[in-house]
N, C-alpha and C positions, 0 to 999 in steps of 0.2 A: 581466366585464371592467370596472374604471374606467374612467371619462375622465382621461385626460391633461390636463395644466396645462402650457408653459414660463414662468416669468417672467424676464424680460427687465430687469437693473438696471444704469444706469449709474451711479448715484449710492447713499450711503447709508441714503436718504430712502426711497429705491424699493425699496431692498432690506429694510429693514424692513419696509415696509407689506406686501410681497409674504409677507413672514416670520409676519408677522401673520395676513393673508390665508390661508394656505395652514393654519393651526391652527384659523383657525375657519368663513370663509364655506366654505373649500372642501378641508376635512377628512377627506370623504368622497372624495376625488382623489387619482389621483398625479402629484404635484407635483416639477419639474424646475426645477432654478434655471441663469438663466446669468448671469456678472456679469464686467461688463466692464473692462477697465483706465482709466475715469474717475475711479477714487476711487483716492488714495493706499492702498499696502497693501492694494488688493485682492486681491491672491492669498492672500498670510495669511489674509485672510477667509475665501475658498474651501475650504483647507487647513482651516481650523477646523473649516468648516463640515461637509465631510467626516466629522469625526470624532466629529459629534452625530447625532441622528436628528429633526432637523428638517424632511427632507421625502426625495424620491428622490437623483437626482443632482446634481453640483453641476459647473457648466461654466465653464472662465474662458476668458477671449476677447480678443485686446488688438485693439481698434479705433482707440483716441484716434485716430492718428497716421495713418488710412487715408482720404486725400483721391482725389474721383472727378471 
């Protein structure tokens, strides 16, 4: 059994690195993306993302707008 990964991206920046990440520190993983509605056109992203084999599953989440 793998170990599991989620990464967590609100931004561009994070989802790259995570995208990065996930092809080489930790390759040997299955790796779960979640990505939130921070970045313009997020979803698209996901959607894309979806449709490559860039890692396991791919989760979109809308928080911006969720004050506690």
């Amino acid at each position: 059994m793998k170990d599991k990964i989620l990464f967590i991206s609100n931004t561009y920046f994070q989802l790259l690195t995570a995208i990065q990440l996930s092809m080489t520190e930790f390759k040997n993983f299955e790796v779960d993306f979640l990505i939130s509605d921070h970045s313009i056109n997020a979803m698209k992203i996901v959607e894309n993302m979806e449709n490559t084999n860039i890692g396991g599953r791919v989760y979109y989440i809308e928080s911006k707008n969720i004050s506690f």
